[in-house]
LUMMI-735969 format. One record per residue (C-alpha): residue in one letter; z, x, y. Coordinates in nm, 4 decimals, m for minus. Each point is the difference from the previous one (the first is absolute). Example, Ala and Ser with C-alpha at 12.3 -4.5 7.8 and 13.67 -1.06 7.14 Angstrom:
<nodes>
<node miti="A" up="0.7800" east="1.2300" north="m0.4500"/>
<node miti="S" up="m0.0660" east="0.1370" north="0.3440"/>
</nodes>
This chain:
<nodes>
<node miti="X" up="0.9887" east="1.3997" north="0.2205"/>
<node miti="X" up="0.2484" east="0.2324" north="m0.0836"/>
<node miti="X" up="m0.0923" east="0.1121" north="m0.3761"/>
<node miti="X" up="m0.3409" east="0.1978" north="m0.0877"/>
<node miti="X" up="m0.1419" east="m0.2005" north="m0.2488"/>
<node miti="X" up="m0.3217" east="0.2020" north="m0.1727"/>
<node miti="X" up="m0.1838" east="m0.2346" north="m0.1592"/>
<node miti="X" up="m0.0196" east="m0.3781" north="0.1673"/>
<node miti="X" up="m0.0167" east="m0.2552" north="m0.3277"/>
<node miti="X" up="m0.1961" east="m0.3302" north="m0.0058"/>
<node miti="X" up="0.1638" east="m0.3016" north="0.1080"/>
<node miti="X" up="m0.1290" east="m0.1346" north="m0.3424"/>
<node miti="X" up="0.1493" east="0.2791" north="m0.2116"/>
<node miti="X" up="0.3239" east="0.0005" north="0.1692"/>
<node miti="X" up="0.0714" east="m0.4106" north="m0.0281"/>
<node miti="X" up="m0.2136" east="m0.0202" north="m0.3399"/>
<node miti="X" up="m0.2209" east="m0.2564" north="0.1055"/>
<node miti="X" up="m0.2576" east="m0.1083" north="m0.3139"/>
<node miti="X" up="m0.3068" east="0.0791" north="0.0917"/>
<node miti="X" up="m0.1403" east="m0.2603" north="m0.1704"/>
<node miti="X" up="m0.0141" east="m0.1767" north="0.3090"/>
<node miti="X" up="m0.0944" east="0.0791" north="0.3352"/>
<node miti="X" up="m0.0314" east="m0.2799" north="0.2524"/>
<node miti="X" up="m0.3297" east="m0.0714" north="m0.1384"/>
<node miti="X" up="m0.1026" east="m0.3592" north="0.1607"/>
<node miti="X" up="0.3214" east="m0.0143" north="0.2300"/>
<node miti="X" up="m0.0520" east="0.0491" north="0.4075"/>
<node miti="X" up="0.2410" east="0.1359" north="0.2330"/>
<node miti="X" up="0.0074" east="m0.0661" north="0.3858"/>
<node miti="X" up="0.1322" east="0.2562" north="0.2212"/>
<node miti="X" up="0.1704" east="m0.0039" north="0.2906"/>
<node miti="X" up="0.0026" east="0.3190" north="0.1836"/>
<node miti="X" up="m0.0675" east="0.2039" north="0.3440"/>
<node miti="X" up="m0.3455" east="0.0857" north="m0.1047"/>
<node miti="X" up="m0.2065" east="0.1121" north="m0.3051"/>
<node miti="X" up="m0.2385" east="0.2873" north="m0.1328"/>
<node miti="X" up="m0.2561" east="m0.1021" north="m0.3063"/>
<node miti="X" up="0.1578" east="0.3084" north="m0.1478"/>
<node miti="X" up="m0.1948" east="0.1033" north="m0.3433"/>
<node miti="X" up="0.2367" east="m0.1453" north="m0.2476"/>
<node miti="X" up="m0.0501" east="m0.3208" north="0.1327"/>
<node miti="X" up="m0.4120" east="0.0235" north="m0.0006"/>
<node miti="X" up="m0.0766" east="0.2489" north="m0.2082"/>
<node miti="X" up="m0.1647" east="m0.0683" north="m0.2903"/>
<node miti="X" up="0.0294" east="m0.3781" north="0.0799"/>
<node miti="X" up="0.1227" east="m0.1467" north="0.3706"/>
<node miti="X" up="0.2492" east="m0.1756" north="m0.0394"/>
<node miti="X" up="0.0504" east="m0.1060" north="0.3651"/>
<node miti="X" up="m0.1060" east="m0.3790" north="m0.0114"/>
<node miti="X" up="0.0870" east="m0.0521" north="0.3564"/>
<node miti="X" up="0.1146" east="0.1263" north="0.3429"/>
<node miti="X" up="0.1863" east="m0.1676" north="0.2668"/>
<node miti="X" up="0.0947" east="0.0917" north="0.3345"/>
<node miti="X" up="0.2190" east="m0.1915" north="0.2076"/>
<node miti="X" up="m0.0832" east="0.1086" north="0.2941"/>
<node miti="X" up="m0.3556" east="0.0195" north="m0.0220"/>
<node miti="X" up="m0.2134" east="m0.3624" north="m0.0358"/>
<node miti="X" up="m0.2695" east="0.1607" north="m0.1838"/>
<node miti="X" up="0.1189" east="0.2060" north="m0.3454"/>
<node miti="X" up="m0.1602" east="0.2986" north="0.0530"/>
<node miti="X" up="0.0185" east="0.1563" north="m0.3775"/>
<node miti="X" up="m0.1356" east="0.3604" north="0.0944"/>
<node miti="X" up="0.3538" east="m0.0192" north="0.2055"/>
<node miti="X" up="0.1094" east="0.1292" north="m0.3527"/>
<node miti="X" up="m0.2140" east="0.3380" north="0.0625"/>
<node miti="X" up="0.1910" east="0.1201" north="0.2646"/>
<node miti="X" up="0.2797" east="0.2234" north="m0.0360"/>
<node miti="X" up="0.2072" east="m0.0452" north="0.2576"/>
<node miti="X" up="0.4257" east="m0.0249" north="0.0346"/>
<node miti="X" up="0.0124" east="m0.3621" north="m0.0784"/>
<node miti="X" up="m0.2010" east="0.0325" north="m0.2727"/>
<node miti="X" up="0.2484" east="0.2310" north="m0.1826"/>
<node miti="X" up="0.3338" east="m0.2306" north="m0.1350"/>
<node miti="X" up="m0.2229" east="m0.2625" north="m0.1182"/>
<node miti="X" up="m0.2598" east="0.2200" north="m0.2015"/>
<node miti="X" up="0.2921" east="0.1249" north="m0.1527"/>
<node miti="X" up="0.1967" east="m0.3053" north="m0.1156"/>
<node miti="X" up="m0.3426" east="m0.1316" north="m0.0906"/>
<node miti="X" up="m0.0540" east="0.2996" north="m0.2472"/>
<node miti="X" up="0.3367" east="0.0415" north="m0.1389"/>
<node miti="X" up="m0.0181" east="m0.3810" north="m0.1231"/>
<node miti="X" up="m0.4038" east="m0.0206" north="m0.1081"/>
<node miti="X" up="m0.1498" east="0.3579" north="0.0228"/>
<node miti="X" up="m0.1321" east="0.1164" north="m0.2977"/>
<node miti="X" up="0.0249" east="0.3681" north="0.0136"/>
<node miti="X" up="m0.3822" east="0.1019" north="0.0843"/>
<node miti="X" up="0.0473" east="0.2869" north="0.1723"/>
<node miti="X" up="0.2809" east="0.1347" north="m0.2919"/>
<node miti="X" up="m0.2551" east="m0.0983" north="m0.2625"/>
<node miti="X" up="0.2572" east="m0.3101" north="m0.0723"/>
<node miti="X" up="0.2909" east="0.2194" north="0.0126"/>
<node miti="X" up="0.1712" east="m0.1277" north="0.3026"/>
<node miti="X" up="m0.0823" east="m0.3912" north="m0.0427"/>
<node miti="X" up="0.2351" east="m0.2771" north="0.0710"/>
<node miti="X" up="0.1355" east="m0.2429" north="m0.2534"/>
<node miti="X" up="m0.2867" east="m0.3034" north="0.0638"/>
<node miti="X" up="m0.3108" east="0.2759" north="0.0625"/>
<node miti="X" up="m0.2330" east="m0.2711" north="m0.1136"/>
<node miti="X" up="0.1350" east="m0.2903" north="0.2774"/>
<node miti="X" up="m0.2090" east="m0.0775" north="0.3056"/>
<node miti="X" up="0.1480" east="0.0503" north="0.3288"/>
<node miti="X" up="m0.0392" east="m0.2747" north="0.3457"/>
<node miti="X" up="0.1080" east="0.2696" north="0.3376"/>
<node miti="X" up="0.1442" east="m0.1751" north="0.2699"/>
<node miti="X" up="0.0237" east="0.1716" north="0.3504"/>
<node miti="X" up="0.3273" east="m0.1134" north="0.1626"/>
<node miti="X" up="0.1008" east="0.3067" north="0.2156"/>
<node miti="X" up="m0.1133" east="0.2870" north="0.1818"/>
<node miti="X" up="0.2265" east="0.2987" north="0.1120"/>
<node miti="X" up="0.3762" east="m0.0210" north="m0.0042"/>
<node miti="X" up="0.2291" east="m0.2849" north="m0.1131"/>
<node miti="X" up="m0.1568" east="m0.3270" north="m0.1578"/>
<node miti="X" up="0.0972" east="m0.3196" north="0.2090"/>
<node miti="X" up="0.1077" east="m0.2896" north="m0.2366"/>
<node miti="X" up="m0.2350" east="m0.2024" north="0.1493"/>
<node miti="X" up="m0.2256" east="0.2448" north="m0.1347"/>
<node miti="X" up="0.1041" east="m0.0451" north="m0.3364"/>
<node miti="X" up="0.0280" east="m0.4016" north="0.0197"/>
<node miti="X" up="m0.3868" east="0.0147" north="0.1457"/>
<node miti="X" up="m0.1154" east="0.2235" north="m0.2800"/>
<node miti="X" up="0.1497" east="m0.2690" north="m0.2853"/>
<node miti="X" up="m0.0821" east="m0.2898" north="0.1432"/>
<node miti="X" up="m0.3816" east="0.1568" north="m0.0255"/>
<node miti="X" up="0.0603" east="0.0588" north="m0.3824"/>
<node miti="X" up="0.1786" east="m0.3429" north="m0.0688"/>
<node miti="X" up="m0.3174" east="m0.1331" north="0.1772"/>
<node miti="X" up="m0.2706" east="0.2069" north="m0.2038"/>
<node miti="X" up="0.2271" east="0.0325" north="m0.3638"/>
<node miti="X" up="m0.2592" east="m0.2213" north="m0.1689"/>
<node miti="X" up="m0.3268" east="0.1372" north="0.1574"/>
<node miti="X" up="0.1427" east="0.3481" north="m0.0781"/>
<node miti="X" up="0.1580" east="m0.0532" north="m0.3261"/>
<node miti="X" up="0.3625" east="0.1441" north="0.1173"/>
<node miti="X" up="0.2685" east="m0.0267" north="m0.2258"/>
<node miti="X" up="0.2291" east="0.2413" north="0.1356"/>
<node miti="X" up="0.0828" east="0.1468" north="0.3930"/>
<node miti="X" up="0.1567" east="0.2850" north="0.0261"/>
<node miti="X" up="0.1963" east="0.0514" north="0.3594"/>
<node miti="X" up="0.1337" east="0.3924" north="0.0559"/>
<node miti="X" up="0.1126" east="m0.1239" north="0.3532"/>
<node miti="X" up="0.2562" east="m0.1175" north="0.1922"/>
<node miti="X" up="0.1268" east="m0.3029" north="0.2802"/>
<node miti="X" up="0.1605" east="0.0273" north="0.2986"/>
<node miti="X" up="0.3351" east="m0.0714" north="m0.0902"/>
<node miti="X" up="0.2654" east="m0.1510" north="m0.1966"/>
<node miti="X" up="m0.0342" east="m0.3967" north="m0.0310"/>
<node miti="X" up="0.0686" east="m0.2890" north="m0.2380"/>
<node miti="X" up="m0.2901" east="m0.0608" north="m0.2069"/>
<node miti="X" up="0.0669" east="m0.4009" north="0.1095"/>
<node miti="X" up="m0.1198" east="0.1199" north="0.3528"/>
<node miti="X" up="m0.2690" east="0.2938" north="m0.0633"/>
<node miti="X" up="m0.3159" east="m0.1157" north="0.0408"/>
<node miti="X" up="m0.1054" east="0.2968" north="m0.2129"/>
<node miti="X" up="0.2670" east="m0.1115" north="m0.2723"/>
<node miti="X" up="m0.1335" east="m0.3129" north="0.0249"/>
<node miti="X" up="m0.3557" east="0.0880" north="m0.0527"/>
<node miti="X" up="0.1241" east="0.1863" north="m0.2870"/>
<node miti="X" up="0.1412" east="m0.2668" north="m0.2217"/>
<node miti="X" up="m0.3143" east="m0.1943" north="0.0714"/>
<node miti="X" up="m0.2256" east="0.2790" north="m0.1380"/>
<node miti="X" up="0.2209" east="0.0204" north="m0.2623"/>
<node miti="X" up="m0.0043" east="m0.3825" north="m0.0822"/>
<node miti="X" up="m0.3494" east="0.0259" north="0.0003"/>
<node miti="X" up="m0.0354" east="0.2402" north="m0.2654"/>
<node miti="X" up="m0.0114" east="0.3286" north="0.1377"/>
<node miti="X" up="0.2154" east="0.2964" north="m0.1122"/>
<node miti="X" up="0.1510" east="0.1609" north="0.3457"/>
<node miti="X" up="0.1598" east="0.3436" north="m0.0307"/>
<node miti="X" up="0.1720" east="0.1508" north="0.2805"/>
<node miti="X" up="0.1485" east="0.3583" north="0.0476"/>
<node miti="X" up="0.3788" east="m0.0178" north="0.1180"/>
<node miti="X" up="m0.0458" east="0.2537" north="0.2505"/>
<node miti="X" up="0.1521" east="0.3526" north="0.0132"/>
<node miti="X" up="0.2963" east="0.0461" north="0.2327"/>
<node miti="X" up="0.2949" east="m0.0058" north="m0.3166"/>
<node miti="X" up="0.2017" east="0.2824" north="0.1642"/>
<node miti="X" up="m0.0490" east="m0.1308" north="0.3345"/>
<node miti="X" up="0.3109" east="m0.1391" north="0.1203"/>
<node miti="X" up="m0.0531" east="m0.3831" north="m0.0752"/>
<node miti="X" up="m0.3217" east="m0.0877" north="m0.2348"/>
<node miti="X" up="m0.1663" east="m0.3282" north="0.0258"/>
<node miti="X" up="m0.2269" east="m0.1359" north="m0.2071"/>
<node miti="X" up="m0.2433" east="m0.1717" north="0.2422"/>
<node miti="X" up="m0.2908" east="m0.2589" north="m0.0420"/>
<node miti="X" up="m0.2211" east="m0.0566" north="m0.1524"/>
<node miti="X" up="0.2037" east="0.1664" north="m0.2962"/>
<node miti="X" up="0.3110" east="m0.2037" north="0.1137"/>
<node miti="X" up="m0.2279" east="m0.3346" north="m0.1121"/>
<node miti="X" up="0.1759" east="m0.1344" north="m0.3195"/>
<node miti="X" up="m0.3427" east="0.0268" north="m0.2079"/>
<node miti="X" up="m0.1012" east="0.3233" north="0.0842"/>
<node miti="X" up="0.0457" east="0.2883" north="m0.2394"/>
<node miti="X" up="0.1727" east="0.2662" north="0.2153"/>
<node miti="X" up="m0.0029" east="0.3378" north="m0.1574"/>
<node miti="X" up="0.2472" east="0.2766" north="0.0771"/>
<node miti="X" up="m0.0655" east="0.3599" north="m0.0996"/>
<node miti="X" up="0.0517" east="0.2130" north="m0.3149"/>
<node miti="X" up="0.0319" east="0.4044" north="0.0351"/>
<node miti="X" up="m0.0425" east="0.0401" north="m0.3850"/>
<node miti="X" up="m0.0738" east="0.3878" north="0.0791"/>
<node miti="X" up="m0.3443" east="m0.0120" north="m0.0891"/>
<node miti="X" up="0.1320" east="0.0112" north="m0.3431"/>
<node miti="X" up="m0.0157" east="m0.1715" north="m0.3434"/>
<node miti="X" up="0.4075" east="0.0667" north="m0.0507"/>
<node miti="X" up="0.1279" east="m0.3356" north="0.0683"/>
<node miti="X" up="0.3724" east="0.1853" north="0.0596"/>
<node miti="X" up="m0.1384" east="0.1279" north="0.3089"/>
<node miti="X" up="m0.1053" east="m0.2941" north="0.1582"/>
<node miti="X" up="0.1806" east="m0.0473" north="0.3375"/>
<node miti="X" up="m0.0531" east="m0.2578" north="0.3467"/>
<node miti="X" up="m0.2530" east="0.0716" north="0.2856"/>
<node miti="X" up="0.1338" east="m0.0361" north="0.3208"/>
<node miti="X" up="m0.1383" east="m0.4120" north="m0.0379"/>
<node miti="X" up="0.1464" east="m0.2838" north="0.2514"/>
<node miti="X" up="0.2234" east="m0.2475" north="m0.1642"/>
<node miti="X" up="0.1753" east="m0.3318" north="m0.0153"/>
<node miti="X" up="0.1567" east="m0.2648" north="m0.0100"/>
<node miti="X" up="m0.2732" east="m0.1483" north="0.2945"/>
<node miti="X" up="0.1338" east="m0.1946" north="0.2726"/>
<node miti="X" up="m0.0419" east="m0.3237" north="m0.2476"/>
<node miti="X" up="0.2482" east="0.1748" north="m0.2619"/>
<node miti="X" up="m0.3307" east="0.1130" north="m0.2110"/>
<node miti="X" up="0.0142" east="0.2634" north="m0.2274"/>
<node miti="X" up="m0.2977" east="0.2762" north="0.1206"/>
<node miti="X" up="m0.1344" east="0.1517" north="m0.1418"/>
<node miti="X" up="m0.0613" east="m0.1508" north="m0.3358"/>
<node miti="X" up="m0.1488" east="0.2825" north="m0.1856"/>
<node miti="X" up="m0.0845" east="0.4077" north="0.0636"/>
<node miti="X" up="m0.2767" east="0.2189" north="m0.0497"/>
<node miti="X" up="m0.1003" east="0.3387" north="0.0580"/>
<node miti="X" up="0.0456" east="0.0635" north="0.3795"/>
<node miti="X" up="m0.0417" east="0.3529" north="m0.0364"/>
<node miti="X" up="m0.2004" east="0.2585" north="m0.1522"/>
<node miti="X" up="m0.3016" east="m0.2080" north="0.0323"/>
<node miti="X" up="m0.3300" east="0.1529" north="m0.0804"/>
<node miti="X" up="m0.1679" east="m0.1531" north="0.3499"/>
<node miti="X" up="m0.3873" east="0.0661" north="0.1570"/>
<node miti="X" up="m0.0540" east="0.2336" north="0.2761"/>
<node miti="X" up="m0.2258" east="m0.1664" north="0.2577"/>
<node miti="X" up="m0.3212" east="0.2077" north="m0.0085"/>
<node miti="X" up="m0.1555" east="0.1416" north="0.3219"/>
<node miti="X" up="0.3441" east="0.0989" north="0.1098"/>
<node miti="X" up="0.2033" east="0.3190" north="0.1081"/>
<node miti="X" up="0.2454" east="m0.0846" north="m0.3079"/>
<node miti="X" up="m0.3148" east="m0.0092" north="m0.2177"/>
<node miti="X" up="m0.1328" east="0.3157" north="0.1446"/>
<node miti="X" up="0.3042" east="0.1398" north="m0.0342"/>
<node miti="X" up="0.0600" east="m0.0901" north="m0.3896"/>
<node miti="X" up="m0.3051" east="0.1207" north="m0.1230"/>
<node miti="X" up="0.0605" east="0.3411" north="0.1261"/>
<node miti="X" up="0.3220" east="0.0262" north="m0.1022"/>
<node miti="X" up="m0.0940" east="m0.1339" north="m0.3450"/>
<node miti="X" up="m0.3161" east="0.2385" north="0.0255"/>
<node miti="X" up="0.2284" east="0.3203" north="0.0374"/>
<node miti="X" up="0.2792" east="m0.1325" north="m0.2469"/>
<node miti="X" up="m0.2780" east="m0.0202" north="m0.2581"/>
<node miti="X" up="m0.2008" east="0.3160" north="0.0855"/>
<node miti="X" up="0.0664" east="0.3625" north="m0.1253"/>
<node miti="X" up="0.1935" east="0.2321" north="0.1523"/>
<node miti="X" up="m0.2751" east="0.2510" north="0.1234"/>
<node miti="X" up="m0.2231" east="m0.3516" north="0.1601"/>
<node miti="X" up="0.3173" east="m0.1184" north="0.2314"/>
<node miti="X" up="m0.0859" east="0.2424" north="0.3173"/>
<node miti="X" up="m0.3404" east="m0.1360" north="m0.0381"/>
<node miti="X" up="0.0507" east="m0.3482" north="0.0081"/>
<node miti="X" up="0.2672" east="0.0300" north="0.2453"/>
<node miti="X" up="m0.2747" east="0.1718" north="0.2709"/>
<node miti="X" up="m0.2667" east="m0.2894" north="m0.0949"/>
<node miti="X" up="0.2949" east="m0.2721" north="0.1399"/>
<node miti="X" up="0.1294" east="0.2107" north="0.2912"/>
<node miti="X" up="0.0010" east="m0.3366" north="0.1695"/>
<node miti="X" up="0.1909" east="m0.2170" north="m0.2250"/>
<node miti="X" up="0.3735" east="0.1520" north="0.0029"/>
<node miti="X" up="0.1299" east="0.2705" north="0.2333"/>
<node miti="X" up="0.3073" east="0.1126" north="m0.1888"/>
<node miti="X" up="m0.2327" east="0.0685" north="m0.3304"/>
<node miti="X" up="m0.2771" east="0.1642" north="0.1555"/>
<node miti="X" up="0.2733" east="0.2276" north="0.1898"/>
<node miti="X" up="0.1356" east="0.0742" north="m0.3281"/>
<node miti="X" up="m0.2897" east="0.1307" north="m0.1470"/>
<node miti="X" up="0.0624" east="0.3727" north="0.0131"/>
<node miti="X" up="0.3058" east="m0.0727" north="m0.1994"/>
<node miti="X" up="0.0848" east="0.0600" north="m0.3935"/>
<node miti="X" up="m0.1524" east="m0.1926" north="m0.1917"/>
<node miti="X" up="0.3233" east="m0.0955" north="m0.1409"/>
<node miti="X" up="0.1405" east="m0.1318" north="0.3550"/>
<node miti="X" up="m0.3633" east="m0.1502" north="0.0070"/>
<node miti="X" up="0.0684" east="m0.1741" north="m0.2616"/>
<node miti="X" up="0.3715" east="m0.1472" north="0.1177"/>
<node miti="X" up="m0.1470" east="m0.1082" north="0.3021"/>
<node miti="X" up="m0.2823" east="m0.2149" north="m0.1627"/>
<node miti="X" up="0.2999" east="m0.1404" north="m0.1969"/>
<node miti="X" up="0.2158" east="m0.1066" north="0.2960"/>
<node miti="X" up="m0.3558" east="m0.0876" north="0.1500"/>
<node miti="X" up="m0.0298" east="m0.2767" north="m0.3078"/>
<node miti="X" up="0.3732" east="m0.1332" north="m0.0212"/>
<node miti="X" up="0.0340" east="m0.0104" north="0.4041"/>
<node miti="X" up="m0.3210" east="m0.2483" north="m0.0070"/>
<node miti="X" up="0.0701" east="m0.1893" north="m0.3127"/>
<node miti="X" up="m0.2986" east="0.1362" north="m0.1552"/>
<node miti="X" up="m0.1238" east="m0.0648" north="m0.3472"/>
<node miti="X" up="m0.3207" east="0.1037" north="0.0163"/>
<node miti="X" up="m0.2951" east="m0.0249" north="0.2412"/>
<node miti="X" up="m0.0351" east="m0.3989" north="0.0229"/>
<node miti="X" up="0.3547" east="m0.0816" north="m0.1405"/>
<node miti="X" up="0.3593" east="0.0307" north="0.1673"/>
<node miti="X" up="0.3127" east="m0.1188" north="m0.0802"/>
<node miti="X" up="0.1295" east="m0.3102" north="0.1793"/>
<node miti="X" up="0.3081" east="m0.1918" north="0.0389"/>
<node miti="X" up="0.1448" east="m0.3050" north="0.1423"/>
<node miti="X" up="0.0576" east="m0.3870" north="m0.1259"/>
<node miti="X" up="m0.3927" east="m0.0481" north="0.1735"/>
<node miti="X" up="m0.1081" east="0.2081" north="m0.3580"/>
<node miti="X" up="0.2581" east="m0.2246" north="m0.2304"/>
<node miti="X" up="m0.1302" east="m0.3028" north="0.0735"/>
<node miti="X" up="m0.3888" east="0.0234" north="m0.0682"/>
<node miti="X" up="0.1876" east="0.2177" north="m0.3498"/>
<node miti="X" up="0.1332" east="m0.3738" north="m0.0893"/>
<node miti="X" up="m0.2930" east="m0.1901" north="0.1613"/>
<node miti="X" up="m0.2522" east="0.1980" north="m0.2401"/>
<node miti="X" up="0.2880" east="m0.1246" north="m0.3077"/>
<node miti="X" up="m0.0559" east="m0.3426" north="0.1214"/>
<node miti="X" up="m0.3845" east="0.0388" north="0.0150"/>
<node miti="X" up="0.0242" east="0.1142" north="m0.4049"/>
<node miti="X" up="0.2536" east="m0.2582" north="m0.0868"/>
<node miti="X" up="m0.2560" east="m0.2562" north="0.1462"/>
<node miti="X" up="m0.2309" east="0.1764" north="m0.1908"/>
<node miti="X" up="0.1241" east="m0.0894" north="m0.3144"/>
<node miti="X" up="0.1239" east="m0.3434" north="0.1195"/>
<node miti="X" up="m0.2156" east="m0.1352" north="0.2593"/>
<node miti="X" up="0.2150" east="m0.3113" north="m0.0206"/>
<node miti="X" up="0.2976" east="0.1373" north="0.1636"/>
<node miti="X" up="0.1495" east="m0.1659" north="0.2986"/>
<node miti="X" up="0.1693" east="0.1728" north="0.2524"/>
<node miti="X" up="0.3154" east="m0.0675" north="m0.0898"/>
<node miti="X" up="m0.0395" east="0.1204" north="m0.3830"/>
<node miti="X" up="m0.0995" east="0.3485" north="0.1017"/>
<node miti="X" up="0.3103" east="0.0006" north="0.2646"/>
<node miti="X" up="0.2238" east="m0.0431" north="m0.3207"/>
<node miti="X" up="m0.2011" east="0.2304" north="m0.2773"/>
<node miti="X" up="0.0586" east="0.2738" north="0.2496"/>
<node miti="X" up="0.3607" east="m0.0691" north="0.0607"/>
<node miti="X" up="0.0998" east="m0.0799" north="m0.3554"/>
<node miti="X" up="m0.2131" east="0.3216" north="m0.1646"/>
<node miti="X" up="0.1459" east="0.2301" north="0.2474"/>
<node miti="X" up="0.2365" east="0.3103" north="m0.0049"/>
<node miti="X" up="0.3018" east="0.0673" north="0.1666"/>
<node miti="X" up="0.0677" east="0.3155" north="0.1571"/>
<node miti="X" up="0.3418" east="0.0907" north="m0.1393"/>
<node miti="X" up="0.2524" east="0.1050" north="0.2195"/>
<node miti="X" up="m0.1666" east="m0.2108" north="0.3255"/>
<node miti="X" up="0.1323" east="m0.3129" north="0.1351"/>
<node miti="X" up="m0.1581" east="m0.3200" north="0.0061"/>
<node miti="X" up="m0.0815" east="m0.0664" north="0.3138"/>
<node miti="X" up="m0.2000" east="0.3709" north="m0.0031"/>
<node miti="X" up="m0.2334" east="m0.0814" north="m0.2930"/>
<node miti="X" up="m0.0208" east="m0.3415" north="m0.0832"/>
<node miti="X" up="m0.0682" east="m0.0894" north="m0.3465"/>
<node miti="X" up="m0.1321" east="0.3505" north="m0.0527"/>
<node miti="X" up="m0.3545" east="0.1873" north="m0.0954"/>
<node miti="X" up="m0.2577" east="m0.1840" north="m0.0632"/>
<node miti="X" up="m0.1456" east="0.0731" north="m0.3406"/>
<node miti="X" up="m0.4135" east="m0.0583" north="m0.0213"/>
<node miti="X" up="0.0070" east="m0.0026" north="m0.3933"/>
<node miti="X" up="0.2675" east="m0.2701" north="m0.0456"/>
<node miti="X" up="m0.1136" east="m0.1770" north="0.2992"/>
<node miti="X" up="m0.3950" east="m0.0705" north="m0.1616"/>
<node miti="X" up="0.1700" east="m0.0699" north="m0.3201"/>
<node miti="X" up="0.2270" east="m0.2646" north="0.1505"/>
<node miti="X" up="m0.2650" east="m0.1700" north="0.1619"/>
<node miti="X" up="m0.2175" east="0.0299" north="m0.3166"/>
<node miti="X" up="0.2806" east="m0.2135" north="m0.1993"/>
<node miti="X" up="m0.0223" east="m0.2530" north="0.2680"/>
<node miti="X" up="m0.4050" east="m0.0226" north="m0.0499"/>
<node miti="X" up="0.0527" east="m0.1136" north="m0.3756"/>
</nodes>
């Protein structure tokens, strides 16, 4: 991230969603590397209905109470679609805070294999109606490129689809990479693939700009992805019972404190960072820079908050639009939310087609499109 940005904004306040509705009704599968029953998902009310891992025959739900690396990308794509904010008194909540969440274990450290991902779906297609599903939500990607008339994960895809699920894929993240392919399952024709927005954490639309998103055509001549959301700038969980999380509340600690309590605080956490507690005989001036360059190096917003980036984050953005458009239609087929969001989106001005799509998605319009098709 190569701007300091001082004060991280909402994902609500900066795409205007109406909090009138909030996924209230409307589950979401996930399909992830692992998961952490982080607060804003059970605190005041869990809103965890189920757990699933693949690779386990038993679902073990305390699983969700360890805070290990898995756990970490799918905590936060879970939160930044359906988290409602507890531990920022509401602040920090996600566009559907009120939705209720199904966590499905498809990886463990590293890369995801496709037949990960095909495994994972195939589990939700088979448990939509026992779970209430409406939408999945996929911030992962296949193998490699492949007609979606071959993939078996493609394939799958256009069946959940037909079936009445919402799927929404993230396009994947390698833009500036010398060739960018959009690969399954966001490559299946029914899928919503989402590319990234770098808005600058701001409400000035004139600034708005591309992330670094993967892009079309597909190997089928598709255009992915359809639609962009915020893929950076991202106000994302820290995964508690961590060295980040150690290291964000002290740094928060001392950016909050008073000058004449940093050399205090700094001896209690000898242990937590070296350069810091070597520093502490400085000024309290060149105290004070480091503890800055302390919170923009880690992405820190404050001691359970960081910012996050990456199409993974703009995806569960437009799954938690879907969850309140479903909200205030419940009728909607799959199909009929695909076009709302394309036909009440933005375009980016100055950025070709094949970048953005149809543009950035827009919550308000999109609930009030899909109200006019409930009357």
């Amino acid at each position: 991230m190569s701007e300091v940005i001082e004060q991280a904004l909402p994902v609500p306040v900066r795409m205007d969603a109406d909090e009138r509705y909030t996924g209230r009704g409307v589950t979401v599968a996930f399909l992830d590397s692992g998961f952490y029953a982080h607060k804003d998902l059970t605190d005041p009310v869990n809103r965890i209905v189920a757990y699933h891992n693949i690779f386990s025959p038993k679902d073990d739900i305390s699983a969700l109470e360890t805070a290990d690396v898995a756990s970490w990308h799918g905590m936060m794509t879970s939160v930044v679609a359906a988290g409602n904010g507890h531990l920022s008194d509401g602040f920090y909540r996600s566009i559907a805070p009120e939705a209720k969440v199904v966590l499905v274990k498809i990886g463990k450290t590293g890369r995801i294999p496709e037949s990960n991902i095909e495994t994972g779906l195939r589990w939700v297609f088979e448990n939509k109606d026992k779970y209430g599903i409406r939408i999945v939500n996929i911030s992962a990607g296949g193998d490699f490129e492949q007609s979606y008339l071959t993939n078996p994960l493609c394939q799958l895809v256009e069946a959940v689809v037909q079936s009445g699920l919402t799927v929404v894929c993230a396009v994947g993240n390698a833009g500036l990479a010398p060739g960018h392919p959009v690969l399954p399952p966001a490559s299946a024709p029914s899928s919503i693939a989402v590319g990234g927005l770098d808005d600058q954490n701001s409400l000035d639309r004139a600034r708005r700009g591309m992330y670094r998103s993967s892009y079309g055509p597909t190997i089928d001549g598709l255009q992915k992805p359809e639609v962009i959301a915020p893929g950076i700038w991202v106000a994302g969980p820290i995964l508690p019972q961590t060295p980040t999380a150690v290291e964000a509340k002290l740094y928060a600690e001392l950016d909050a404190a008073a000058d004449e309590e940093l050399r205090d605080i700094i001896l209690a956490h000898e242990s937590v960072d070296k350069d810091i507690y070597e520093a502490r005989d400085l000024s309290v001036s060149l105290l004070r820079q480091l503890i800055t360059i302390k919170l923009r190096e880690g992405n820190v917003i404050n001691e359970h908050y960081k910012f996050v980036d990456g199409t993974s984050f703009a995806a569960p953005i437009v799954s938690s639009i879907v969850a309140c458009m479903l909200e205030a239609n419940p009728k909607l087929r799959p199909q009929q939310v695909k076009r709302i969001l394309i036909e009440t989106a933005e375009r980016v001005e100055g950025v070709e087609v094949d970048r953005q799509g149809w543009g950035v998605v827009v919550p308000r319009k999109a609930v009030e499109a899909a109200l006019r098709l409930r009357t």
